[in-house]
N, CA, C and O atoms as a Tripos MOL2 file, in Angstrom:
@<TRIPOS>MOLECULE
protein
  272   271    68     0     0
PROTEIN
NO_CHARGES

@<TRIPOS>ATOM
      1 N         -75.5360  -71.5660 -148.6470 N.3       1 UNK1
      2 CA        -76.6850  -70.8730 -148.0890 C.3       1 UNK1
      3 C         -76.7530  -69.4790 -148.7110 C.2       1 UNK1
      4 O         -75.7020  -68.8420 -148.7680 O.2       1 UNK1
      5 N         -77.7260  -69.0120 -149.1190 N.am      2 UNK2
      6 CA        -78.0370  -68.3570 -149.7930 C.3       2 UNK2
      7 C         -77.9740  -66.5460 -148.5230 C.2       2 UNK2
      8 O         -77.8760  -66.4760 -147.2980 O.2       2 UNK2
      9 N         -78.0850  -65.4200 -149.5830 N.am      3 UNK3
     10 CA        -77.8960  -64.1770 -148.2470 C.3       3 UNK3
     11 C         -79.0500  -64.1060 -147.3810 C.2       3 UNK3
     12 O         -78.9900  -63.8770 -146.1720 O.2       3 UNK3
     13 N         -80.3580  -64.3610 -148.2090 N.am      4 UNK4
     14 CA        -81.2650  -64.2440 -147.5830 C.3       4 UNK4
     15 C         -81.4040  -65.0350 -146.6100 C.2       4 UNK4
     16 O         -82.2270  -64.6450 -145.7810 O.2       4 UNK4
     17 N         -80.9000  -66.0190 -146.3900 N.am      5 UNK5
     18 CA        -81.2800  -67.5280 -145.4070 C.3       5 UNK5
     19 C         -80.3780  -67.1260 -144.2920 C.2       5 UNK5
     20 O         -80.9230  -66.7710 -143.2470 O.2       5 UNK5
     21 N         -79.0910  -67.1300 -144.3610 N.am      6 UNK6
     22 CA        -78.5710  -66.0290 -143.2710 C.3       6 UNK6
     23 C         -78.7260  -64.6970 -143.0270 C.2       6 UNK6
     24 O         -78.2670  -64.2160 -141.9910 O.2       6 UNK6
     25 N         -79.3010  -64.0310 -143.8230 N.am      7 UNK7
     26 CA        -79.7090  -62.7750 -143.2140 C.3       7 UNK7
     27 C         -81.2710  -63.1130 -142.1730 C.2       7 UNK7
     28 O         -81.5840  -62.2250 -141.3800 O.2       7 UNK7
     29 N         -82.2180  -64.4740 -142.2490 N.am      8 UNK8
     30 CA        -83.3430  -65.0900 -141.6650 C.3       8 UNK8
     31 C         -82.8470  -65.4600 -140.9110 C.2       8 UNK8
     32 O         -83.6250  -65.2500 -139.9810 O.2       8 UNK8
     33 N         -81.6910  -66.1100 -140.3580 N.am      9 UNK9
     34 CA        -81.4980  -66.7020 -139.6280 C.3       9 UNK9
     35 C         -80.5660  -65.4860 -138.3770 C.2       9 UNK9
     36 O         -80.8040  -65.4800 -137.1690 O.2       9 UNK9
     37 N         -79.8030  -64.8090 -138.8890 N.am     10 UNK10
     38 CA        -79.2660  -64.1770 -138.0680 C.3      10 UNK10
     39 C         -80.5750  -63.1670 -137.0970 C.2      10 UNK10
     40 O         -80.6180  -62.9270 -135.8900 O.2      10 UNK10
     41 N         -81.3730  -62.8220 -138.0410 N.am     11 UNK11
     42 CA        -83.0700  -62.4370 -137.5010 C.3      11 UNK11
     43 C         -83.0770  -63.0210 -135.9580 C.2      11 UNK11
     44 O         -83.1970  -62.3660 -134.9220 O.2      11 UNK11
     45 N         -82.9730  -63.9220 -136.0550 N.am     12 UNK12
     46 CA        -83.7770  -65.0680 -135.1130 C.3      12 UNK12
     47 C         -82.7810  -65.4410 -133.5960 C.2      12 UNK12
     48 O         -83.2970  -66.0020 -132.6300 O.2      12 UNK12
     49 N         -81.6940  -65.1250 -133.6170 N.am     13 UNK13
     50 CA        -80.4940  -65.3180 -132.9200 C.3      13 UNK13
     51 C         -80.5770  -64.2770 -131.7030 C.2      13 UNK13
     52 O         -80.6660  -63.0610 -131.8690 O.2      13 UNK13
     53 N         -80.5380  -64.8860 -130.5240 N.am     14 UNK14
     54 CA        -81.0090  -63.8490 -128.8960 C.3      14 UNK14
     55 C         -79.5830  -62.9450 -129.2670 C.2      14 UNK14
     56 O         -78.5780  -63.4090 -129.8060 O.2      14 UNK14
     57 N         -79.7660  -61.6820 -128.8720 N.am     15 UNK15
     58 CA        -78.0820  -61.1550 -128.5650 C.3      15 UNK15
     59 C         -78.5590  -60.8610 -126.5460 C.2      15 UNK15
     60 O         -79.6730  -60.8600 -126.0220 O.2      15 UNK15
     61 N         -77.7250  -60.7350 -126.1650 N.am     16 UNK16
     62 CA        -77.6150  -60.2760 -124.9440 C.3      16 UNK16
     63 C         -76.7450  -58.9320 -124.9820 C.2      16 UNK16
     64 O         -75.7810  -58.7770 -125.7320 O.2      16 UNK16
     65 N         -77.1610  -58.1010 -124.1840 N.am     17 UNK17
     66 CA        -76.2570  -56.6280 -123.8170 C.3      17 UNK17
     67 C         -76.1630  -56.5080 -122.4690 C.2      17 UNK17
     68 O         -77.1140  -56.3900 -121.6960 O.2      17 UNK17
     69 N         -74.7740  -56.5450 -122.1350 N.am     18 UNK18
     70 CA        -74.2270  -56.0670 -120.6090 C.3      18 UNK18
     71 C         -73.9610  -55.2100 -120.5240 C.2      18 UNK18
     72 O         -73.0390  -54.9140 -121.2850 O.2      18 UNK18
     73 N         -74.3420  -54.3630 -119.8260 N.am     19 UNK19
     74 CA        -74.4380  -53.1510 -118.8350 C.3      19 UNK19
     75 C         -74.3820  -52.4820 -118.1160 C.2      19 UNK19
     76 O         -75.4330  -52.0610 -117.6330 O.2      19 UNK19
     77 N         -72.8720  -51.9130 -117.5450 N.am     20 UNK20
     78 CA        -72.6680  -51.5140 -116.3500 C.3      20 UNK20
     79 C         -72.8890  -50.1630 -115.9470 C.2      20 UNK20
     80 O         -73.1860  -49.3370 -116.8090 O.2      20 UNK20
     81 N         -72.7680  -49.7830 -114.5760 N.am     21 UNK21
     82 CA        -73.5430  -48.2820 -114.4070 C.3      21 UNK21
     83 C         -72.7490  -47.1710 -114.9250 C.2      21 UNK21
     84 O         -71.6860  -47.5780 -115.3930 O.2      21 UNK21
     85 N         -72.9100  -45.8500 -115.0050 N.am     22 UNK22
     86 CA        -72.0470  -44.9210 -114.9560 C.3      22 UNK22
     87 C         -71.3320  -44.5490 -114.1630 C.2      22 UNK22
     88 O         -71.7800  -44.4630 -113.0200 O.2      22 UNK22
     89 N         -69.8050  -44.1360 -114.4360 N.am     23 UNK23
     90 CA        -69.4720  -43.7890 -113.3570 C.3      23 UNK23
     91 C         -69.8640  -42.6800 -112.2330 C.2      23 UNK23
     92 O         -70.5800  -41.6920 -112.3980 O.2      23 UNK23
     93 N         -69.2570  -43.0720 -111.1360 N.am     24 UNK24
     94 CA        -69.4920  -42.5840 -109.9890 C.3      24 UNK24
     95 C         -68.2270  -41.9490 -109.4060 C.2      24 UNK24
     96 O         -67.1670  -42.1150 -110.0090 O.2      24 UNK24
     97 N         -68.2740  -41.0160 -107.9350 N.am     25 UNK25
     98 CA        -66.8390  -40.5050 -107.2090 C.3      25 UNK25
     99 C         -65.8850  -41.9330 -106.8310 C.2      25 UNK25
    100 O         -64.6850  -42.1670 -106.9780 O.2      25 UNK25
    101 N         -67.1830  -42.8620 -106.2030 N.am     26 UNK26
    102 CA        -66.3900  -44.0200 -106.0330 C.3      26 UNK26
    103 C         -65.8940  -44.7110 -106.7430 C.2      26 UNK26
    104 O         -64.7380  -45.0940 -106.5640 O.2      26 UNK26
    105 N         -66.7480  -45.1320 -107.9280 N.am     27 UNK27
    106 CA        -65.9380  -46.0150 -109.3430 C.3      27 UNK27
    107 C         -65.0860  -45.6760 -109.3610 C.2      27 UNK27
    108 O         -64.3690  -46.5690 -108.9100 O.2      27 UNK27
    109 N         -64.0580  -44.2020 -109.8060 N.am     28 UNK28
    110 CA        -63.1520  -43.3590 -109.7810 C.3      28 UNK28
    111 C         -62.3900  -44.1490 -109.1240 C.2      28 UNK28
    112 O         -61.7090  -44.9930 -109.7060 O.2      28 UNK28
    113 N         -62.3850  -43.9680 -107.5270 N.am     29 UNK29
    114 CA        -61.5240  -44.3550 -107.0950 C.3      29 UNK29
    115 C         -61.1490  -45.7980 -106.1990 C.2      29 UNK29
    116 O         -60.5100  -45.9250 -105.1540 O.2      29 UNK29
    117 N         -61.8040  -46.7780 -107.0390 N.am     30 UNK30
    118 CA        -62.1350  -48.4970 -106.9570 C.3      30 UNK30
    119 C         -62.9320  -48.5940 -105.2290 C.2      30 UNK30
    120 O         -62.6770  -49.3540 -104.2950 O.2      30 UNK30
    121 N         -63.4250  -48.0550 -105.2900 N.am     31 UNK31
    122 CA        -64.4320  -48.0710 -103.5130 C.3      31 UNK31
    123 C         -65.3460  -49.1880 -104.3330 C.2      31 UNK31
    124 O         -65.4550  -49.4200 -105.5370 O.2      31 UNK31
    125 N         -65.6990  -49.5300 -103.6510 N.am     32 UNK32
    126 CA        -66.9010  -50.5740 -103.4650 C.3      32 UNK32
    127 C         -68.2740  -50.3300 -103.1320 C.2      32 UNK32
    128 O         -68.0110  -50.2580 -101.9310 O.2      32 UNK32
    129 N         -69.7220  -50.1090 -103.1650 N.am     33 UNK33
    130 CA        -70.7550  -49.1110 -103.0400 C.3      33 UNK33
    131 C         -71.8670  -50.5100 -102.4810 C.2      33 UNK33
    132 O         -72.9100  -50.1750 -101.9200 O.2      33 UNK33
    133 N         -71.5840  -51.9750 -102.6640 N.am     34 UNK34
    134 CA        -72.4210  -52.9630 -102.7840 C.3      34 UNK34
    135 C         -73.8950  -52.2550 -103.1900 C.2      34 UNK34
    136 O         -74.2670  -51.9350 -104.3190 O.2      34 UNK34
    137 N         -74.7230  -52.0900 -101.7250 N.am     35 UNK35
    138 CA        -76.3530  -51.6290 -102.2490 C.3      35 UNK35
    139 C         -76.1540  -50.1830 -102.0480 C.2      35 UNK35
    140 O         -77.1040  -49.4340 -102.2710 O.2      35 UNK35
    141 N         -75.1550  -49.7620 -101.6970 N.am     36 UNK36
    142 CA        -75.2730  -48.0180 -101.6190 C.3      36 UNK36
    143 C         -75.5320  -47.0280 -103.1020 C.2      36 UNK36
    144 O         -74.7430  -46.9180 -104.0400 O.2      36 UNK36
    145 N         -76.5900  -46.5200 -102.9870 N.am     37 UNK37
    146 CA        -76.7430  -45.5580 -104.0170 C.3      37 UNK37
    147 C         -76.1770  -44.2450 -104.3300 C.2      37 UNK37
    148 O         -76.7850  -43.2460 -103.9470 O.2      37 UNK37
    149 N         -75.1970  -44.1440 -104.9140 N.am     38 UNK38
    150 CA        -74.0180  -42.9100 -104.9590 C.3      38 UNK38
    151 C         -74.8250  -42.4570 -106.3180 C.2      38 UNK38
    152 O         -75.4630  -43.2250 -107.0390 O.2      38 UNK38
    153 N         -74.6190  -40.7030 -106.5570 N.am     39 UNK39
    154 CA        -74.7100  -40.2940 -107.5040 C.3      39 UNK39
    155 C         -73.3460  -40.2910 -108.5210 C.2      39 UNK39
    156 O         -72.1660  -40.0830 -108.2390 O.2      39 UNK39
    157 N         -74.2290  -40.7220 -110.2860 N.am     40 UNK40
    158 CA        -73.0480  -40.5200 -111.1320 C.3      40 UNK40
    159 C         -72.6210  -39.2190 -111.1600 C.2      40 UNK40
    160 O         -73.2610  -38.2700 -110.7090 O.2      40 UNK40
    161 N         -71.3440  -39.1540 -111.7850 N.am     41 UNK41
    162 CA        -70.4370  -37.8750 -111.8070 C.3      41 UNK41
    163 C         -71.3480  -37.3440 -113.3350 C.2      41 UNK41
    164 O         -72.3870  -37.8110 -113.8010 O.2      41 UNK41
    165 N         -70.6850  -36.4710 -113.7210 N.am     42 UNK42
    166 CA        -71.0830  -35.7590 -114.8720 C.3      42 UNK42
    167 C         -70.9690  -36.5090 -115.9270 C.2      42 UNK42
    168 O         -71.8840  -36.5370 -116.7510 O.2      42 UNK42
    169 N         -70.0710  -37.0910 -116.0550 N.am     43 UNK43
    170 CA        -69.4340  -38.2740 -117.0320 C.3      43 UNK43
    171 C         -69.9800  -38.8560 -117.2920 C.2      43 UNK43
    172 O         -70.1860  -38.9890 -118.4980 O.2      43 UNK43
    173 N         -70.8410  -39.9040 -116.0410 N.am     44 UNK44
    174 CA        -71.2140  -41.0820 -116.0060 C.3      44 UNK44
    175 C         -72.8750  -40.5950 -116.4250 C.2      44 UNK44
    176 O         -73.6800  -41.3780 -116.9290 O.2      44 UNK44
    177 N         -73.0970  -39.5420 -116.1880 N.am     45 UNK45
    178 CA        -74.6240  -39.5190 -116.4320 C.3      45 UNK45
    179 C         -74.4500  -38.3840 -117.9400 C.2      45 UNK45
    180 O         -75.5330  -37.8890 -118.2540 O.2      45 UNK45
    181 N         -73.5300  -38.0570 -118.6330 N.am     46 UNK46
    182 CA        -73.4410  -38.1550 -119.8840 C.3      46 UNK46
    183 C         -73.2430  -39.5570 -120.8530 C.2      46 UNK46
    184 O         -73.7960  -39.7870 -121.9290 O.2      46 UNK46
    185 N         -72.4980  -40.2130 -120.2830 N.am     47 UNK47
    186 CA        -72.6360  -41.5120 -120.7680 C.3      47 UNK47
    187 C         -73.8140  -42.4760 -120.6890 C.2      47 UNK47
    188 O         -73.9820  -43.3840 -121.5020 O.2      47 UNK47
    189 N         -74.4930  -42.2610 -119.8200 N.am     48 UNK48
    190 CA        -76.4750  -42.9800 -119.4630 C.3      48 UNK48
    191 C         -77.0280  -42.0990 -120.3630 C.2      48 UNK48
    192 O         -78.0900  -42.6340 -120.6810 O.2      48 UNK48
    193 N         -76.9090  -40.8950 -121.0520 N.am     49 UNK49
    194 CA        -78.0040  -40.3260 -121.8130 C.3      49 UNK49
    195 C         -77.3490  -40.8810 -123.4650 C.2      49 UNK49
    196 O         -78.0580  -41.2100 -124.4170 O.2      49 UNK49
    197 N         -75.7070  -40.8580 -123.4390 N.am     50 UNK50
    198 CA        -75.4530  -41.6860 -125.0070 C.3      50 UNK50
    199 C         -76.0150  -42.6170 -124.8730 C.2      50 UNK50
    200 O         -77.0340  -42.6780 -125.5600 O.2      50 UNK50
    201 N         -75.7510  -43.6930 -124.0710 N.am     51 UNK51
    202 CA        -76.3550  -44.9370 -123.8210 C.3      51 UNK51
    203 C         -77.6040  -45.3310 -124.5750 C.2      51 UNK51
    204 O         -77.8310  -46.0060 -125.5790 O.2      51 UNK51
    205 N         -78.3390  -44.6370 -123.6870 N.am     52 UNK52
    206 CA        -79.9590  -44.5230 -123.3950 C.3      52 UNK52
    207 C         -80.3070  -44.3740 -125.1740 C.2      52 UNK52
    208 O         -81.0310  -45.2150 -125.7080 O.2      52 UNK52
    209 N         -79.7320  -43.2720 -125.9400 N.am     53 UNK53
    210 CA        -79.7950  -42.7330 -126.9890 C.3      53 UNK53
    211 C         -79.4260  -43.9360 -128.3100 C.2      53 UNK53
    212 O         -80.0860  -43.8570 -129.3460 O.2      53 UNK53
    213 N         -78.2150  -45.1430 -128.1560 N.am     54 UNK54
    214 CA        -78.0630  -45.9830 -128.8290 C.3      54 UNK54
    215 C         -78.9480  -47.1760 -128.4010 C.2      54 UNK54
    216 O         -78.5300  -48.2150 -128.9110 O.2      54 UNK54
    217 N         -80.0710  -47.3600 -127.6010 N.am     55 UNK55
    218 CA        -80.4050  -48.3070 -127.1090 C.3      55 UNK55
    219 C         -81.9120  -48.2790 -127.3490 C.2      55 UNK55
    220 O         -82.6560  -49.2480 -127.1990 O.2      55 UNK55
    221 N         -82.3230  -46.9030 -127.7870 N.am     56 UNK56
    222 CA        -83.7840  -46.3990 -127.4310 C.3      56 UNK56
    223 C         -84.5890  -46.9620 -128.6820 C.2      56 UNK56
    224 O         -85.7980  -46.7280 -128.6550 O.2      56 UNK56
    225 N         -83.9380  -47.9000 -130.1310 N.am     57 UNK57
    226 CA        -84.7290  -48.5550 -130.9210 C.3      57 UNK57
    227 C         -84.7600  -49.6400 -130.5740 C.2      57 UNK57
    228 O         -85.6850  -50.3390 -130.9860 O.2      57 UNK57
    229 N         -83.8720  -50.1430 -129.7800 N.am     58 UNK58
    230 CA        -84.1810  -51.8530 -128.9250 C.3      58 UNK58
    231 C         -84.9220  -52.3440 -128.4340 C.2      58 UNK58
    232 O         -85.1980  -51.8230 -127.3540 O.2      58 UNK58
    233 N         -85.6080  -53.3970 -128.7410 N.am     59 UNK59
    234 CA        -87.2450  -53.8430 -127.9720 C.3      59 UNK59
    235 C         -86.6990  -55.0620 -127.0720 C.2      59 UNK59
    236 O         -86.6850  -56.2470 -127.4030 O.2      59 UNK59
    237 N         -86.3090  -54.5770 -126.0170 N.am     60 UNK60
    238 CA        -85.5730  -55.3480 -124.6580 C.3      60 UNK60
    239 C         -87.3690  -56.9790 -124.8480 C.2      60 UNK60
    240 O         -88.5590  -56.8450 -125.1330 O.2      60 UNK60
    241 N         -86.7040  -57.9310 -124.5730 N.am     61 UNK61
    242 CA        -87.6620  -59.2440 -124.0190 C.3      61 UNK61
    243 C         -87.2890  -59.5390 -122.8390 C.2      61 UNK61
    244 O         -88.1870  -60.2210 -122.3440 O.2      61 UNK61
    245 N         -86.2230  -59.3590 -121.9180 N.am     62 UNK62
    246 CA        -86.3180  -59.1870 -120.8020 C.3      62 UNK62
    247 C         -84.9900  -58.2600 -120.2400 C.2      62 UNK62
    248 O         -84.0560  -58.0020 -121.0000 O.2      62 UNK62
    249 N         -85.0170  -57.8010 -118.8460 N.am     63 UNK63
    250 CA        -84.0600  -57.1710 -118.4450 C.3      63 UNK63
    251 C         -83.8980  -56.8460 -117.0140 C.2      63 UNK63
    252 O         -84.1880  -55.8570 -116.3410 O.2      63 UNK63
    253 N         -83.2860  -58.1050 -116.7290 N.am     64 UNK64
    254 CA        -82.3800  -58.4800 -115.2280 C.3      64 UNK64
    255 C         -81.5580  -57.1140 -114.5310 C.2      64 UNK64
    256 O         -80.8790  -56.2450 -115.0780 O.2      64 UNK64
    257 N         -81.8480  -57.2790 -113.3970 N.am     65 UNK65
    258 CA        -80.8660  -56.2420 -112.8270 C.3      65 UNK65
    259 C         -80.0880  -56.8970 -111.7930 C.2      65 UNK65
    260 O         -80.1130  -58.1240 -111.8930 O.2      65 UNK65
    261 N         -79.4440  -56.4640 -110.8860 N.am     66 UNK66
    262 CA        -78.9030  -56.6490 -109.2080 C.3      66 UNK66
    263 C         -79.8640  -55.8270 -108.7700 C.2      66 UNK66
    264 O         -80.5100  -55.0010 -109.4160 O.2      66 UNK66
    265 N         -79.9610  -56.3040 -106.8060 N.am     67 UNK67
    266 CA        -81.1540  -55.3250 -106.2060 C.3      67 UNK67
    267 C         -80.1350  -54.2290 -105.8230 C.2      67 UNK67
    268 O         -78.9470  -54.4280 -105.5710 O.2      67 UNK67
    269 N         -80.7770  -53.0450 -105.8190 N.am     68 UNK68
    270 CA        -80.3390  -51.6790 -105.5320 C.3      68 UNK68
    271 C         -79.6120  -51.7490 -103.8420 C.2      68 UNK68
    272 O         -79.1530  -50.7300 -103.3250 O.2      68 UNK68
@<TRIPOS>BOND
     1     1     2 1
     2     2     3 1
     3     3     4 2
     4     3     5 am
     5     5     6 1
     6     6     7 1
     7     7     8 2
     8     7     9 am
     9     9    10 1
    10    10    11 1
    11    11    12 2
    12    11    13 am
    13    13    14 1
    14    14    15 1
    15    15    16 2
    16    15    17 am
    17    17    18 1
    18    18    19 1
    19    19    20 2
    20    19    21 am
    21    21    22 1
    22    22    23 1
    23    23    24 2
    24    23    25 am
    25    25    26 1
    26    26    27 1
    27    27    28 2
    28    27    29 am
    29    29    30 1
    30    30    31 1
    31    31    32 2
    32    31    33 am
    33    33    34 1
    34    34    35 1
    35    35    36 2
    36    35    37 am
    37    37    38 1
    38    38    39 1
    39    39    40 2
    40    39    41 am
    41    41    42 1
    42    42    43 1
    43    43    44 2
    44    43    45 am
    45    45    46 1
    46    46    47 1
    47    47    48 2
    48    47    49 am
    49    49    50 1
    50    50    51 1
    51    51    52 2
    52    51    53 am
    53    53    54 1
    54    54    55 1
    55    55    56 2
    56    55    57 am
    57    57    58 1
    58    58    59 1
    59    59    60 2
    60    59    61 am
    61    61    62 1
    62    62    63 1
    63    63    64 2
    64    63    65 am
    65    65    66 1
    66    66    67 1
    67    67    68 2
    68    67    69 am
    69    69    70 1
    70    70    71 1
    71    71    72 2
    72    71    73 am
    73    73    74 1
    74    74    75 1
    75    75    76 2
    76    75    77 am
    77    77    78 1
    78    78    79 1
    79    79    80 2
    80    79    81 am
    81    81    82 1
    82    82    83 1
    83    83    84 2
    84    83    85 am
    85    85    86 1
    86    86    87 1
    87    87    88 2
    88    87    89 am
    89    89    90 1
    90    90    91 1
    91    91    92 2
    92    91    93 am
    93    93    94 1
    94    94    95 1
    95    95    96 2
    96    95    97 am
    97    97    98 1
    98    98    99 1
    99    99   100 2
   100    99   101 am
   101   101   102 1
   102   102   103 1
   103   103   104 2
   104   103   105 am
   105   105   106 1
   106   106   107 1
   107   107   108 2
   108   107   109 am
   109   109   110 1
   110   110   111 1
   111   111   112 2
   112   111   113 am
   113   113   114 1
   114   114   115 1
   115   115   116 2
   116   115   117 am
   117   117   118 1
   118   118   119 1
   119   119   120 2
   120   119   121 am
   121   121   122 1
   122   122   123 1
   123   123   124 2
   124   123   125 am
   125   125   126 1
   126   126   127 1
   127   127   128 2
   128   127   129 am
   129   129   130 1
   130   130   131 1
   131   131   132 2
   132   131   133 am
   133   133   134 1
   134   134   135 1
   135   135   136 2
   136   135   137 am
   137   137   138 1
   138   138   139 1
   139   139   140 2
   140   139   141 am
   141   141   142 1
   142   142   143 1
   143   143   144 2
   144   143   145 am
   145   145   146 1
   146   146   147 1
   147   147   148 2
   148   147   149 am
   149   149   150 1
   150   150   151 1
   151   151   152 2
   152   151   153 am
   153   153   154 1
   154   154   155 1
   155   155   156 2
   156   155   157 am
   157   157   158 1
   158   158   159 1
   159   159   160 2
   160   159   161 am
   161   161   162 1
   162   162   163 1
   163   163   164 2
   164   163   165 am
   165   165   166 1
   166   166   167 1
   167   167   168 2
   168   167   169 am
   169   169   170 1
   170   170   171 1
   171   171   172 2
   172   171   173 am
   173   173   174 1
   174   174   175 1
   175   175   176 2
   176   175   177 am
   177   177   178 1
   178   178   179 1
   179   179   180 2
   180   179   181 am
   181   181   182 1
   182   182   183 1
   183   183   184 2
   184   183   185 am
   185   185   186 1
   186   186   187 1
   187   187   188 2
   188   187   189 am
   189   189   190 1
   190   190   191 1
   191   191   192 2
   192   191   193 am
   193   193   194 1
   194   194   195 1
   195   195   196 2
   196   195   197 am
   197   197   198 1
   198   198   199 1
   199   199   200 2
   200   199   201 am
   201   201   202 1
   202   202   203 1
   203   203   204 2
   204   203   205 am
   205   205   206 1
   206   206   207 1
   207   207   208 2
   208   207   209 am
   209   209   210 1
   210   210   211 1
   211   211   212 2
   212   211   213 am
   213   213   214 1
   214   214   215 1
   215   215   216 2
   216   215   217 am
   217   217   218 1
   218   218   219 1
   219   219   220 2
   220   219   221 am
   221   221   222 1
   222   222   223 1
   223   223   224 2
   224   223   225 am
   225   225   226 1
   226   226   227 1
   227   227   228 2
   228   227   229 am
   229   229   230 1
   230   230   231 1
   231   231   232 2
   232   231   233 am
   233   233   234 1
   234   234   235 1
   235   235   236 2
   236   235   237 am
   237   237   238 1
   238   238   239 1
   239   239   240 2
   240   239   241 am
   241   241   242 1
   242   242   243 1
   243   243   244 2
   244   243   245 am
   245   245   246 1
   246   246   247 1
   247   247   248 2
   248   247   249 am
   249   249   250 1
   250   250   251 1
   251   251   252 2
   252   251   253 am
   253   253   254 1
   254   254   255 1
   255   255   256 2
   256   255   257 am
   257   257   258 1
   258   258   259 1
   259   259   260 2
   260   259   261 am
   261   261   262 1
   262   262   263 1
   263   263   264 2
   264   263   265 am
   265   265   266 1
   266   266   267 1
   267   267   268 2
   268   267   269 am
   269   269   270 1
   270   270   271 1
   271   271   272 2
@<TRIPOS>SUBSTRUCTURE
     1 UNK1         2 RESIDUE 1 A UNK
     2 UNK2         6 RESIDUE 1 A UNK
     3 UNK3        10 RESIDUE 1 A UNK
     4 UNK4        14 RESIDUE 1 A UNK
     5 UNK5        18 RESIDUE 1 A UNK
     6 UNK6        22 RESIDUE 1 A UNK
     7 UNK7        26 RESIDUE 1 A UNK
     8 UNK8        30 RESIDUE 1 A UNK
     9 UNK9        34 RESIDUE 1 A UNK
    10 UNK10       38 RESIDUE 1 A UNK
    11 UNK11       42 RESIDUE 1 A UNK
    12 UNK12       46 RESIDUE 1 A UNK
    13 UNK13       50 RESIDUE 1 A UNK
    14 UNK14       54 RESIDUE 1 A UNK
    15 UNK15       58 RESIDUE 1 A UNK
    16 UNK16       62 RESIDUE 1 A UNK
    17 UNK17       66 RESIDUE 1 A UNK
    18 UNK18       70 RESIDUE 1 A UNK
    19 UNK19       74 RESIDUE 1 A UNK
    20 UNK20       78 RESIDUE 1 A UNK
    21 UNK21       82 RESIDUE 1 A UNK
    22 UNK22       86 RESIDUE 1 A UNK
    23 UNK23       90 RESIDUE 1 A UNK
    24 UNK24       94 RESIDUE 1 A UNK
    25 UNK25       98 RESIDUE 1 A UNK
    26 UNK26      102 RESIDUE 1 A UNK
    27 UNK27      106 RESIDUE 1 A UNK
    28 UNK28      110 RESIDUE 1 A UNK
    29 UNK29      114 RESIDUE 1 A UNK
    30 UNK30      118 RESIDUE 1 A UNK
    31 UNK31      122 RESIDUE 1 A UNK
    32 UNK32      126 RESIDUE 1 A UNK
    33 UNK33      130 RESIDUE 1 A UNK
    34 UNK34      134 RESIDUE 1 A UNK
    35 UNK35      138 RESIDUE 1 A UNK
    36 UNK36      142 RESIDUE 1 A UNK
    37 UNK37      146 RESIDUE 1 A UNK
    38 UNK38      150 RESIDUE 1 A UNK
    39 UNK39      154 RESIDUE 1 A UNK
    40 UNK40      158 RESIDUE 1 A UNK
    41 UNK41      162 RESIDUE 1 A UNK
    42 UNK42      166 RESIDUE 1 A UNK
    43 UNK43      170 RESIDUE 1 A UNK
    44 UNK44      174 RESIDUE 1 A UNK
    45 UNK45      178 RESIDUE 1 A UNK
    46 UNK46      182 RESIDUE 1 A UNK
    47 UNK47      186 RESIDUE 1 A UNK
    48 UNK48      190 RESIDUE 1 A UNK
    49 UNK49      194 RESIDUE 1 A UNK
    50 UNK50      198 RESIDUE 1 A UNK
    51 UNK51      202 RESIDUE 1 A UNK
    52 UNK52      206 RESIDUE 1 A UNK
    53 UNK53      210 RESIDUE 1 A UNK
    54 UNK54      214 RESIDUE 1 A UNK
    55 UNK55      218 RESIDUE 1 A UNK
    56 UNK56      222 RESIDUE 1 A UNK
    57 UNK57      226 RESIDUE 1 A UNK
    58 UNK58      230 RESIDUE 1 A UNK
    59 UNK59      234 RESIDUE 1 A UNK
    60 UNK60      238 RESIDUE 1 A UNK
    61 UNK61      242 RESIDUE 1 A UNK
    62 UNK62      246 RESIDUE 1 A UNK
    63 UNK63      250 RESIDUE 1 A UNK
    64 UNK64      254 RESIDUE 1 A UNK
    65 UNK65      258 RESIDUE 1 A UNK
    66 UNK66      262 RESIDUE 1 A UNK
    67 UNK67      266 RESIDUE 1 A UNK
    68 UNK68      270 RESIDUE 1 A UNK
C-alpha cells in the first residue's frame, strides 16, 4: 500500500478523546462529588485552559457528557 493510501485511509478513521475534569479540593483528596459542583483549584483550571488550547483546532462530531 502505497503512503498516500494510508495516509487516505488513516483520514477516515473515528479517534475518540477522553476527558476528565480538572482537578478539584476534593479530587485532591479522593472525596467523591457525584452531581456536586465543586470549583477547580488553580491547577485544574490551568490545565482546562492548556486543554482547551490543544483541542481548539478539533472539529468535535459529537460530545457526550455525564449530567452535572
Amino acid at each position: 500500500m502505497g503512503r498516500k493510501q494510508v495516509s487516505d485511509r488513516q483520514n477516515r478513521l473515528a479517534r475518540l478523546y477522553l476527558i476528565r475534569h480538572g482537578e478539584t479540593e476534593w479530587s485532591l483528596s479522593d472525596r467523591h462529588t457525584s452531581r456536586t459542583d465543586i470549583p477547580m483549584t488553580a491547577r485544574g483550571e490551568d490545565g482546562a485552559r492548556e486543554l482547551g488550547q490543544r483541542l481548539r483546532d478539533i472539529q468535535f462530531v459529537r460530545v457526550p457528557t455525564t449530567p452535572r
